[in-house]
PyMOL Python script that loads the backbone (N, CA, C, O; Angstrom):
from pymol import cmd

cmd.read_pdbstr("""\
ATOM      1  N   UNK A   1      73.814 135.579 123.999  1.00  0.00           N
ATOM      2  CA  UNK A   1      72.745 135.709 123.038  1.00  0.00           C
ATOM      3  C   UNK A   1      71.639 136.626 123.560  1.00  0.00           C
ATOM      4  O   UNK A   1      70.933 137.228 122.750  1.00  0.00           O
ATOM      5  N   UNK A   2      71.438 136.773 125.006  1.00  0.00           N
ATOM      6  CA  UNK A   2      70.661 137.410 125.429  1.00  0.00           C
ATOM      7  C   UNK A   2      70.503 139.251 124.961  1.00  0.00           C
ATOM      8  O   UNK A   2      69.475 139.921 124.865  1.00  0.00           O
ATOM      9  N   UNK A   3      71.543 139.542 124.805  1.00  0.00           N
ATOM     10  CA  UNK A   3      72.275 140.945 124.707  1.00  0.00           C
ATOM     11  C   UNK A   3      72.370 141.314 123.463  1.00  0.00           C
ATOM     12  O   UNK A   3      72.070 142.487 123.243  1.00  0.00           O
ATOM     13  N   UNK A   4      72.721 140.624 122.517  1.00  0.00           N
ATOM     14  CA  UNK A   4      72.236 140.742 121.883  1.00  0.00           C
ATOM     15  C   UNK A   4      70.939 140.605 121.018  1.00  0.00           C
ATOM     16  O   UNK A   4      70.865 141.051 119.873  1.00  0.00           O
ATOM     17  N   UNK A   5      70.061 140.038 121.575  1.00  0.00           N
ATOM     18  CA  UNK A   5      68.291 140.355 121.075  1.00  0.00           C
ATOM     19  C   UNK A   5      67.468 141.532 121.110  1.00  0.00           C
ATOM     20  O   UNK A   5      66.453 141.916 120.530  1.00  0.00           O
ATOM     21  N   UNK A   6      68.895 142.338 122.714  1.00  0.00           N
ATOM     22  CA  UNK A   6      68.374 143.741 122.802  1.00  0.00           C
ATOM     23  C   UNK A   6      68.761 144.586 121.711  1.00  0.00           C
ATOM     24  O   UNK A   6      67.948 145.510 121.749  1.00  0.00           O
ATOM     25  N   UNK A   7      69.694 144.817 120.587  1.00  0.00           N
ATOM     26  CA  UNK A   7      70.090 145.456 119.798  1.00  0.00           C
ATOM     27  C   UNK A   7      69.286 145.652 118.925  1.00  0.00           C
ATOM     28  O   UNK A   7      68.675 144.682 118.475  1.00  0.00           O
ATOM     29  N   UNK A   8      69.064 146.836 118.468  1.00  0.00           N
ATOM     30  CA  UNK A   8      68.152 147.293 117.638  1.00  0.00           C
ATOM     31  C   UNK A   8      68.545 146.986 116.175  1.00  0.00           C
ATOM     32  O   UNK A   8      69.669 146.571 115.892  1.00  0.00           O
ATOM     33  N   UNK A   9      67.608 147.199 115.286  1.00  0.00           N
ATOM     34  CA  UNK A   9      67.831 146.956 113.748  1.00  0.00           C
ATOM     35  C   UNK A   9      68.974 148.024 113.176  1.00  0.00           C
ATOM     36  O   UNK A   9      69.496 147.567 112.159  1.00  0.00           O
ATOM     37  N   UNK A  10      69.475 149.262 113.542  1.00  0.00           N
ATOM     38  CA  UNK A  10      70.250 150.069 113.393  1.00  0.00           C
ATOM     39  C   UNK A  10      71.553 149.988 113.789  1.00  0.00           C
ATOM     40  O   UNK A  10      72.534 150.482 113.234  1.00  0.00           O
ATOM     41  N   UNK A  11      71.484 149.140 115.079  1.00  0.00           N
ATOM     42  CA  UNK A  11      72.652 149.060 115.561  1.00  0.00           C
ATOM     43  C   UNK A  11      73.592 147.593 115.160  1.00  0.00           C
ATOM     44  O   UNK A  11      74.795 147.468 115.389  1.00  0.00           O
ATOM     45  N   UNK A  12      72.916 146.806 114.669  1.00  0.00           N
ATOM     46  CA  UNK A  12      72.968 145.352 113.508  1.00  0.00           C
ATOM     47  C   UNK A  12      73.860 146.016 112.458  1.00  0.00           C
ATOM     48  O   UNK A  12      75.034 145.899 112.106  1.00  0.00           O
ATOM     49  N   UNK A  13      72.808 146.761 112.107  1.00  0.00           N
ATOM     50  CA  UNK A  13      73.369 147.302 110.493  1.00  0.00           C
ATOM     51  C   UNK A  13      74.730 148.226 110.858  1.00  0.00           C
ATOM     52  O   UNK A  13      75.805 147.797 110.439  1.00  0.00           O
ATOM     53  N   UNK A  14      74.721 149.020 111.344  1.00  0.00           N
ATOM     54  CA  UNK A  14      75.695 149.843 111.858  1.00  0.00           C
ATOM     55  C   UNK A  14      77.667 149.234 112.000  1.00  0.00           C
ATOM     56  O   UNK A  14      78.776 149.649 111.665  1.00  0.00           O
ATOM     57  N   UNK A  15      76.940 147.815 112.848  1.00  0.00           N
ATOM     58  CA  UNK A  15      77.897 147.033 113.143  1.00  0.00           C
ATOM     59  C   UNK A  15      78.700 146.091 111.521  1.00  0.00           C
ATOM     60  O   UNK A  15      79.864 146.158 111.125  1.00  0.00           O
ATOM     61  N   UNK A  16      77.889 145.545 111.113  1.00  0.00           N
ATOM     62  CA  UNK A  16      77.991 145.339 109.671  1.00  0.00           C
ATOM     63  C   UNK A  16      78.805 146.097 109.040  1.00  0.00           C
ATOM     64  O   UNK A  16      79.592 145.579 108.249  1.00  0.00           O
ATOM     65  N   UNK A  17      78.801 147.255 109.213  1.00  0.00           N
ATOM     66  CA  UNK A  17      78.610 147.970 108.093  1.00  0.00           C
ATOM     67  C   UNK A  17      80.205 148.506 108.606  1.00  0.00           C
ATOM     68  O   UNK A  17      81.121 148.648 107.796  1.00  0.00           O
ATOM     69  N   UNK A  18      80.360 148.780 110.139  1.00  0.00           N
ATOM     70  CA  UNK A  18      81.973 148.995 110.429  1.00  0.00           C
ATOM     71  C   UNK A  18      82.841 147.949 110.077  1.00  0.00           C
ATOM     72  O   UNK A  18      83.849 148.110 109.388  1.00  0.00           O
ATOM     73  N   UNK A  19      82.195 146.119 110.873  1.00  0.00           N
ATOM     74  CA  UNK A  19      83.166 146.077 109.785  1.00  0.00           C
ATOM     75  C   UNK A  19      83.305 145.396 108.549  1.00  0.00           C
ATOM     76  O   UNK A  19      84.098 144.472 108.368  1.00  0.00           O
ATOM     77  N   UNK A  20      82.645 145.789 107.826  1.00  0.00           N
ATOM     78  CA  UNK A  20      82.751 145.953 106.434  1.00  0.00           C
ATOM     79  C   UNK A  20      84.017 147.287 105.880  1.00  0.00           C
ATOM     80  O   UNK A  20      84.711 147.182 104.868  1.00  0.00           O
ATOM     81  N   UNK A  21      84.033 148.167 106.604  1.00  0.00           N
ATOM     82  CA  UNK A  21      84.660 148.753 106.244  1.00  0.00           C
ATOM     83  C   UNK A  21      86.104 148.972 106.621  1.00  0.00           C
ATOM     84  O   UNK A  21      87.066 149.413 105.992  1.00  0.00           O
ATOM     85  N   UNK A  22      85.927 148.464 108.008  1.00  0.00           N
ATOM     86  CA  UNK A  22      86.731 148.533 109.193  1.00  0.00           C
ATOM     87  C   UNK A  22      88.189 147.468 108.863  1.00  0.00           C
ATOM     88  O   UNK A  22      89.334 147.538 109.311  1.00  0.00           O
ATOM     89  N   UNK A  23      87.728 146.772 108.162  1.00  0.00           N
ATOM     90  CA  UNK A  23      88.758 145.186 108.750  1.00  0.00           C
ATOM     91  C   UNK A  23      89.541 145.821 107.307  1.00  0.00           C
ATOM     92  O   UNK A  23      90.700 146.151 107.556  1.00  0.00           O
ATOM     93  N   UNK A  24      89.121 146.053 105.836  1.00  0.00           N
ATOM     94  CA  UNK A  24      89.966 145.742 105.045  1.00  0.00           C
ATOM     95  C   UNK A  24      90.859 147.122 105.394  1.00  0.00           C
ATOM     96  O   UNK A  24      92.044 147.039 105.074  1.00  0.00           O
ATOM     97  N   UNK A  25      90.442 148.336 105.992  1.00  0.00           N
ATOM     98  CA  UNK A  25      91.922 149.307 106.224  1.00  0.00           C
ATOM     99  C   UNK A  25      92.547 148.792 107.119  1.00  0.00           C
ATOM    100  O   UNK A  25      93.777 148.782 107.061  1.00  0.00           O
ATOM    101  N   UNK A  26      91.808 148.178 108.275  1.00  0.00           N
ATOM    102  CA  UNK A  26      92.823 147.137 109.598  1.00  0.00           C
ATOM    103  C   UNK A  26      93.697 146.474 108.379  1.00  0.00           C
ATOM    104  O   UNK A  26      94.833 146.916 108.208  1.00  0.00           O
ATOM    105  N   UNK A  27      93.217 145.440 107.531  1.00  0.00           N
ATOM    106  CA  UNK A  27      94.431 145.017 106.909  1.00  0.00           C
ATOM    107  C   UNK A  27      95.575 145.474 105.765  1.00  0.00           C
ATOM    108  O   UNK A  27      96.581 144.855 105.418  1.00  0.00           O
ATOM    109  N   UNK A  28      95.076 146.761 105.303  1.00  0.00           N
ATOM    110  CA  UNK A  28      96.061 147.312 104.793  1.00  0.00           C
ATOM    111  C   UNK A  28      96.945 148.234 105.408  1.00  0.00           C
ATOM    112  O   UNK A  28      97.891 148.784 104.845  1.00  0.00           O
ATOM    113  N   UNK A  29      96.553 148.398 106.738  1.00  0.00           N
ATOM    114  CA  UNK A  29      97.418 149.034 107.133  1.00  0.00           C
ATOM    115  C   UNK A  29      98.802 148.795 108.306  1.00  0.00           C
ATOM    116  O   UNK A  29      99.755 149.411 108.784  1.00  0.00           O
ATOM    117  N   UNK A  30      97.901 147.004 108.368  1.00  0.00           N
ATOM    118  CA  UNK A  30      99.064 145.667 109.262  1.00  0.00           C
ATOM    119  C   UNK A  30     100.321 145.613 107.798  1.00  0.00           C
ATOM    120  O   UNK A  30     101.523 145.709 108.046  1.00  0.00           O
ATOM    121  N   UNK A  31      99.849 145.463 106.456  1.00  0.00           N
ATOM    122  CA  UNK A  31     100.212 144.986 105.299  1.00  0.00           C
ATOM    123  C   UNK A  31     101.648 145.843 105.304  1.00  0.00           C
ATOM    124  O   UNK A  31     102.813 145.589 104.999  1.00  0.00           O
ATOM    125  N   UNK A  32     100.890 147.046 105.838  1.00  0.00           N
ATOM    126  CA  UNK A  32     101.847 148.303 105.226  1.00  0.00           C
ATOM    127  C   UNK A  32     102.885 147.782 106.414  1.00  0.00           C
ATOM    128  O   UNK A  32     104.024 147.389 106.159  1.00  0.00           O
ATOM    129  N   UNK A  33     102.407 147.828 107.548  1.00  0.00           N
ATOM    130  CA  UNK A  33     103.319 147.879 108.680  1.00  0.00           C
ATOM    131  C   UNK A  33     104.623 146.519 108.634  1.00  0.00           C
ATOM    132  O   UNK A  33     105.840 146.504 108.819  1.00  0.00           O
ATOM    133  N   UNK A  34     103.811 145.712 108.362  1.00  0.00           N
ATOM    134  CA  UNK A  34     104.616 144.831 107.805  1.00  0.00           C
ATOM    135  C   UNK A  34     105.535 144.890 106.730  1.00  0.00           C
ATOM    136  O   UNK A  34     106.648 144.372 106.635  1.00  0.00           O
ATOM    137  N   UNK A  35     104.861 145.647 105.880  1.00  0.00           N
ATOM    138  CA  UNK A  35     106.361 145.790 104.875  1.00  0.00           C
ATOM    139  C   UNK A  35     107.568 146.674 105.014  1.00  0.00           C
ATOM    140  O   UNK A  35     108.554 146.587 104.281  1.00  0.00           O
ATOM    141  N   UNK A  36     107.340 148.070 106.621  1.00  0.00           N
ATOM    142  CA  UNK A  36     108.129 148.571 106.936  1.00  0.00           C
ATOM    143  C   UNK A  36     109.076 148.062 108.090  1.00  0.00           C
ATOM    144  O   UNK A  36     110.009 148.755 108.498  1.00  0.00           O
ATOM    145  N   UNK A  37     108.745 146.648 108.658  1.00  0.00           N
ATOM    146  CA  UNK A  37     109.197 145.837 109.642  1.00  0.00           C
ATOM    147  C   UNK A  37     110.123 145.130 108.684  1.00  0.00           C
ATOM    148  O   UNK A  37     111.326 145.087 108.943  1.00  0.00           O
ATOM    149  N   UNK A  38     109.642 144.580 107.606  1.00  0.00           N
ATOM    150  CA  UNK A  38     110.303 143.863 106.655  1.00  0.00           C
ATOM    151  C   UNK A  38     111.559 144.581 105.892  1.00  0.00           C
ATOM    152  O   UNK A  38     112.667 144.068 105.739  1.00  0.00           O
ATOM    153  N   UNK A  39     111.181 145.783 105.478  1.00  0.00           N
ATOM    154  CA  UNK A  39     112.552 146.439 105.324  1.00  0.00           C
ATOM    155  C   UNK A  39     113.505 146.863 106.213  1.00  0.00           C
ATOM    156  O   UNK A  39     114.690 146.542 106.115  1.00  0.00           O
ATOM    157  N   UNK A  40     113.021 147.623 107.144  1.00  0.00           N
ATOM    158  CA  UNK A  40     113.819 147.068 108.515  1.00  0.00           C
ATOM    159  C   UNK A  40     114.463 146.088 108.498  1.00  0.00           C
ATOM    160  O   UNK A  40     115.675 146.202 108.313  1.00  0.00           O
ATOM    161  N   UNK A  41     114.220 145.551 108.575  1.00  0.00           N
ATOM    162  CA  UNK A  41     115.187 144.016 109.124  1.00  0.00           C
ATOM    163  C   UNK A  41     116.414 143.728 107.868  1.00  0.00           C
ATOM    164  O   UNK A  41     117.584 143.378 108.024  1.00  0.00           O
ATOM    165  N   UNK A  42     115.561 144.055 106.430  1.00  0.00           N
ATOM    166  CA  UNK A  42     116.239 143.442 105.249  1.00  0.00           C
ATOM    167  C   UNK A  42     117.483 144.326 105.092  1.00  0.00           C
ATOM    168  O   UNK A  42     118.361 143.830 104.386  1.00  0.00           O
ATOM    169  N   UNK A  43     117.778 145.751 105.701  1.00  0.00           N
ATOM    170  CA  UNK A  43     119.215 146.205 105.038  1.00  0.00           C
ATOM    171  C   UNK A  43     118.632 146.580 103.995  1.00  0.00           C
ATOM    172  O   UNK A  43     117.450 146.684 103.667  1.00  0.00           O
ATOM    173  N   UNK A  44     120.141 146.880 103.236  1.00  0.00           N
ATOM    174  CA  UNK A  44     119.949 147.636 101.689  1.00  0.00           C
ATOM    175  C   UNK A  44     119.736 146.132 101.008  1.00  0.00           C
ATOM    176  O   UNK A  44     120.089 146.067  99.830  1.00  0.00           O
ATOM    177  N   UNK A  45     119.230 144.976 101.573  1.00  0.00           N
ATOM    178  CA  UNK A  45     118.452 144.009 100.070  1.00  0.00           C
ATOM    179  C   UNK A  45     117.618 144.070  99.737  1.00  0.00           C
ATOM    180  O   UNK A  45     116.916 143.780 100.706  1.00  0.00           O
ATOM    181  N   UNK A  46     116.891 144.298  98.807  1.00  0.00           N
ATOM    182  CA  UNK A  46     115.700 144.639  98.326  1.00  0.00           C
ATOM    183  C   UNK A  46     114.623 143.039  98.269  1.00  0.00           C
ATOM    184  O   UNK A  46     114.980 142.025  97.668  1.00  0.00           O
ATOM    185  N   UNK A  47     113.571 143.147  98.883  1.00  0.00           N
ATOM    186  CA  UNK A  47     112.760 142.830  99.161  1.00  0.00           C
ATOM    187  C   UNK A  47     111.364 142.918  98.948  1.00  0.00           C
ATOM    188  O   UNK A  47     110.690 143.757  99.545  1.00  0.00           O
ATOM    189  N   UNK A  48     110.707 141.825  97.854  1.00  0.00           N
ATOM    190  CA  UNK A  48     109.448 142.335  97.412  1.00  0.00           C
ATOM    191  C   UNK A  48     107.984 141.417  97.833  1.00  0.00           C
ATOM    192  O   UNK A  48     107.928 140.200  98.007  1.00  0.00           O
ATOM    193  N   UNK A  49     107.299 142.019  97.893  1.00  0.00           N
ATOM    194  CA  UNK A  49     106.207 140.699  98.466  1.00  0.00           C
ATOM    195  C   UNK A  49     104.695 141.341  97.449  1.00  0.00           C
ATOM    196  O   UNK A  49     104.397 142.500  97.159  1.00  0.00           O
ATOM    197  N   UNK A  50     104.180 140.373  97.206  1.00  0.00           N
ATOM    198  CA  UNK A  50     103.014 140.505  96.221  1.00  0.00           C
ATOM    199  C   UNK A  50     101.493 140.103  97.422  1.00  0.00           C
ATOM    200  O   UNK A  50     101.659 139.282  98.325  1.00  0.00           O
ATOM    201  N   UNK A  51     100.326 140.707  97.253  1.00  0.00           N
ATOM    202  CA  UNK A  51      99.596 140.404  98.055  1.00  0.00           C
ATOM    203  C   UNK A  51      98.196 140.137  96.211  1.00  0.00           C
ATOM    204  O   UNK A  51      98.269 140.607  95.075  1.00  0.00           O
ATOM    205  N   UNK A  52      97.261 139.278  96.820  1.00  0.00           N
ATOM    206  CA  UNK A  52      96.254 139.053  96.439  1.00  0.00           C
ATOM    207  C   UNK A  52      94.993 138.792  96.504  1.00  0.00           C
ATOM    208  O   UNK A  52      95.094 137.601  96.800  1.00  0.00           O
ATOM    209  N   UNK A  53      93.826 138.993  96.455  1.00  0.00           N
ATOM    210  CA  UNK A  53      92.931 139.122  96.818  1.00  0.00           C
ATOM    211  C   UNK A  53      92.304 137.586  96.284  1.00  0.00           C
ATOM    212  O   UNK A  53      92.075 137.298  95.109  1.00  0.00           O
ATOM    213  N   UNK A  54      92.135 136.857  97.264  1.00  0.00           N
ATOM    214  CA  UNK A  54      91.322 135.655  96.887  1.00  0.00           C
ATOM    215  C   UNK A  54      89.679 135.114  97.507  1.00  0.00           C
ATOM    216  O   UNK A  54      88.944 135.860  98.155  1.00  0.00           O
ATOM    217  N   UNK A  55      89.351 133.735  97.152  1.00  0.00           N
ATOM    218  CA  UNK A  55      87.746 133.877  97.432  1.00  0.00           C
ATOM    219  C   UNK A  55      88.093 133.661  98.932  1.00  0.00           C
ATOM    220  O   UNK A  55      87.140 133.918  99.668  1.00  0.00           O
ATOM    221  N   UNK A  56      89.041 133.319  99.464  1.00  0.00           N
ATOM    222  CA  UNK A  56      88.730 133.231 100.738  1.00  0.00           C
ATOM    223  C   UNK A  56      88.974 134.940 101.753  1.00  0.00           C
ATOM    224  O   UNK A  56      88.624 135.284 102.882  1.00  0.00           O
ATOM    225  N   UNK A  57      89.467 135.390 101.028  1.00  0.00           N
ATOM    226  CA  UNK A  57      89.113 136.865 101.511  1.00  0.00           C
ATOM    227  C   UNK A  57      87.958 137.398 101.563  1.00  0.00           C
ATOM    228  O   UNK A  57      87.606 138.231 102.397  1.00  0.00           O
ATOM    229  N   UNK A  58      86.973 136.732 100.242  1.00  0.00           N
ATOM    230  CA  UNK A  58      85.433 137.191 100.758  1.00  0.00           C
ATOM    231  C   UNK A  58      84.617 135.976 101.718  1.00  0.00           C
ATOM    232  O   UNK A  58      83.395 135.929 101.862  1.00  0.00           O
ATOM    233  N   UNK A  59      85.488 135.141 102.252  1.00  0.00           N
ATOM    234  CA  UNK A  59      84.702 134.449 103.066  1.00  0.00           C
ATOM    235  C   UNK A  59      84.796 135.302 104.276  1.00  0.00           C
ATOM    236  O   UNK A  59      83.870 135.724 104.968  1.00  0.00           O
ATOM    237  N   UNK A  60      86.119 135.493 104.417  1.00  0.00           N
ATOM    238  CA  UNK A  60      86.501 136.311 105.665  1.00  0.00           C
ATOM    239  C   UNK A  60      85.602 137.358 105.941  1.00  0.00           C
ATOM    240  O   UNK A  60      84.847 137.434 106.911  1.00  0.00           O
ATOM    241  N   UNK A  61      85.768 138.350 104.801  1.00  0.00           N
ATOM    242  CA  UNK A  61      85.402 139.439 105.451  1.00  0.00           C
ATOM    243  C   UNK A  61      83.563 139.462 105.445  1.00  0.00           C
ATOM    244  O   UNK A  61      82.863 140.059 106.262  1.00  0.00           O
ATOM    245  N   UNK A  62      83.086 138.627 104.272  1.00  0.00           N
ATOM    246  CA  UNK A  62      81.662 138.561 105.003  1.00  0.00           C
ATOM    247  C   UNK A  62      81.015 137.565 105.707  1.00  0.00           C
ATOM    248  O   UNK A  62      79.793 137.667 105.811  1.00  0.00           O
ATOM    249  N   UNK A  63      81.604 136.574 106.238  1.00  0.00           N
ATOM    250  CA  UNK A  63      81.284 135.688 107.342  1.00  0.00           C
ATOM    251  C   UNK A  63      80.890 136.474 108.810  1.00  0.00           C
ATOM    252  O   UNK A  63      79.721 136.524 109.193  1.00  0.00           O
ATOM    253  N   UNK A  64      81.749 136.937 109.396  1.00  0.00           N
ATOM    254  CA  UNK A  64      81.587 137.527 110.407  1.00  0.00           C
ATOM    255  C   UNK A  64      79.939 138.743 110.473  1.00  0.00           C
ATOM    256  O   UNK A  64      79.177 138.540 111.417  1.00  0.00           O
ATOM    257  N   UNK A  65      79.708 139.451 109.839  1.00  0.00           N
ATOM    258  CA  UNK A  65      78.670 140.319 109.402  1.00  0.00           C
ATOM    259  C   UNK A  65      77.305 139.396 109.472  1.00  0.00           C
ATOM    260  O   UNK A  65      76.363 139.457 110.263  1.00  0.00           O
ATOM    261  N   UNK A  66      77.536 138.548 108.396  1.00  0.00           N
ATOM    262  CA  UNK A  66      76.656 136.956 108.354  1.00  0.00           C
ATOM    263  C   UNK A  66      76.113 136.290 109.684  1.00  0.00           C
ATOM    264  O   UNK A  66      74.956 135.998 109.987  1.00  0.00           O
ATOM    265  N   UNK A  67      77.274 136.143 110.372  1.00  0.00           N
ATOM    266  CA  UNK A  67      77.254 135.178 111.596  1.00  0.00           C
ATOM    267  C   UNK A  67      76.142 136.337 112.815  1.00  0.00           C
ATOM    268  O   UNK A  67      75.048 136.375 113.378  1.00  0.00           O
ATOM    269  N   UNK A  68      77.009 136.861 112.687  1.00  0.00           N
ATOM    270  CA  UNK A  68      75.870 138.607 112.991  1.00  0.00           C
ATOM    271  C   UNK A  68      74.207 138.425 113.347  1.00  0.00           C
ATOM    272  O   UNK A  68      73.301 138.152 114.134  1.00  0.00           O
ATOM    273  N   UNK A  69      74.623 138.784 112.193  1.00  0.00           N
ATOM    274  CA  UNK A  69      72.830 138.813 111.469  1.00  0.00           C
ATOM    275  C   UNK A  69      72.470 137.382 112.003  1.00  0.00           C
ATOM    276  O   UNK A  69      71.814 137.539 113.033  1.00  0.00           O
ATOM    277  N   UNK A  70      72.577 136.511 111.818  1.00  0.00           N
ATOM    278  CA  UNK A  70      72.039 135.367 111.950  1.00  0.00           C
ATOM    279  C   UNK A  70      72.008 135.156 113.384  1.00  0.00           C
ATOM    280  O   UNK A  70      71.223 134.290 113.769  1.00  0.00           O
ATOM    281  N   UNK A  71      72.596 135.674 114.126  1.00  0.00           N
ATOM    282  CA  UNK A  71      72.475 135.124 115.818  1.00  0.00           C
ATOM    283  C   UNK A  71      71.617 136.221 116.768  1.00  0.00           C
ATOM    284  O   UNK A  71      71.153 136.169 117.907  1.00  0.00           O
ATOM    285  N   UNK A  72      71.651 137.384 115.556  1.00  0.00           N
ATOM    286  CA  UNK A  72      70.619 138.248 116.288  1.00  0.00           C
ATOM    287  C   UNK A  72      69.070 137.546 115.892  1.00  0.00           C
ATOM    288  O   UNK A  72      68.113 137.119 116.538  1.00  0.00           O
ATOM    289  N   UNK A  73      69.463 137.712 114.303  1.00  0.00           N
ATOM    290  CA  UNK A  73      67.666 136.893 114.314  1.00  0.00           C
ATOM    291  C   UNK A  73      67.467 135.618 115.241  1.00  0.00           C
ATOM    292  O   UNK A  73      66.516 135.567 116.022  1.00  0.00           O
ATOM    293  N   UNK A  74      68.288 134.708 115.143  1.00  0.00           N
ATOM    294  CA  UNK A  74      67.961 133.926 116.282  1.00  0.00           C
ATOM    295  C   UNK A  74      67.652 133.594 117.810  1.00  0.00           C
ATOM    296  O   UNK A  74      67.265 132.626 118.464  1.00  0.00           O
ATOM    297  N   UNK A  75      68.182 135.437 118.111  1.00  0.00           N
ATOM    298  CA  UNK A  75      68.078 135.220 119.484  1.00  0.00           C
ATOM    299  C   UNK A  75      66.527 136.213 119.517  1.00  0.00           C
ATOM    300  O   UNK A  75      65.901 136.074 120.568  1.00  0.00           O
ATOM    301  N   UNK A  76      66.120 136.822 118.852  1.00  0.00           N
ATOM    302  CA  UNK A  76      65.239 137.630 118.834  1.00  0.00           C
ATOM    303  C   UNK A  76      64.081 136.564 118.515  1.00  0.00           C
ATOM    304  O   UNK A  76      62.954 137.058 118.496  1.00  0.00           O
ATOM    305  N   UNK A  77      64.137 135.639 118.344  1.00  0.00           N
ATOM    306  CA  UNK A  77      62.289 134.539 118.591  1.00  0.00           C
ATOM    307  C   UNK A  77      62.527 133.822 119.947  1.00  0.00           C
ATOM    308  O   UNK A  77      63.453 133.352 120.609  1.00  0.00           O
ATOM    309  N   UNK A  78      61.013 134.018 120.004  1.00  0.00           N
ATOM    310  CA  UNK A  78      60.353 133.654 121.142  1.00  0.00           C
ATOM    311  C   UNK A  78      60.842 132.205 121.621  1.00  0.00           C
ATOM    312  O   UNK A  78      61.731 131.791 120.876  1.00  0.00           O
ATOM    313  N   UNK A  79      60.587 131.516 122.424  1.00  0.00           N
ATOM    314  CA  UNK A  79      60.656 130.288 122.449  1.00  0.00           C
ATOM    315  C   UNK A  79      59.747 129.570 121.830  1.00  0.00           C
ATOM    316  O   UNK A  79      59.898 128.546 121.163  1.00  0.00           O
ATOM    317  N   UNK A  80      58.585 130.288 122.143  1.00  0.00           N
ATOM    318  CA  UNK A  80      56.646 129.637 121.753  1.00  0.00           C
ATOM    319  C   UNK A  80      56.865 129.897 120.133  1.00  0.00           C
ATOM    320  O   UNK A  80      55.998 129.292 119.503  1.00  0.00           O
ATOM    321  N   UNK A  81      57.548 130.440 119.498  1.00  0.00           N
ATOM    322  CA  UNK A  81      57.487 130.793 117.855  1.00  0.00           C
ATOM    323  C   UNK A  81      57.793 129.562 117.109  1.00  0.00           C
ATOM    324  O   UNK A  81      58.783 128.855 117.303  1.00  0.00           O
ATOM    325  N   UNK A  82      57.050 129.401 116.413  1.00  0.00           N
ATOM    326  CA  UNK A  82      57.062 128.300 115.712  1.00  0.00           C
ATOM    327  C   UNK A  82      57.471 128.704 114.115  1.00  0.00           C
ATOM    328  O   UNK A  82      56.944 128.076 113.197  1.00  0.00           O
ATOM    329  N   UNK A  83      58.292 129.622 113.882  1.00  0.00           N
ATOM    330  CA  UNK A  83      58.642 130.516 112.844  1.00  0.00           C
ATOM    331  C   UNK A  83      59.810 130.683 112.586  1.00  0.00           C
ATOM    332  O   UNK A  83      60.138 131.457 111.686  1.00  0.00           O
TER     333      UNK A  83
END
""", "prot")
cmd.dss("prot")
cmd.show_as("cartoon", "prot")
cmd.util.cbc("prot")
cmd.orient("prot")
């Protein structure tokens, strides 16, 4: 917690903001990899898989960002702050 109190307001946001952007091509591009592992393996059977976007996908991806923010503001008061 210490180490992060040193981080500036730019570099918070910055971080956020990768991954915000960062995780959902990380997962489309495991998705993809996976479906070329999957044909692989399957031979000439054809093989289909459906993906969907649910609420726990937006827990995922903005929890972490959240948790963020919140442990920087927390590490950034004083002890004496009564705030």
């Amino acid at each position: 917690m210490r180490q992060i109190s040193t981080w500036s307001t730019r570099r918070v946001i910055v971080a956020c903001v990768l991954w915000l952007i960062g995780s959902p091509v990380l997962a489309a591009i495991g998705l993809l990899l996976g479906g070329l592992v999957l044909a692989l393996f399957s031979g000439h059977q054809r093989v289909g898989f459906t993906v969907s976007i649910s609420n726990w996908f937006g827990a995922w991806l903005f929890l972490p960002p959240i948790a963020l923010v919140a442990a920087w503001i927390s590490s950034r008061r004083r002890p004496g702050d009564s705030g």
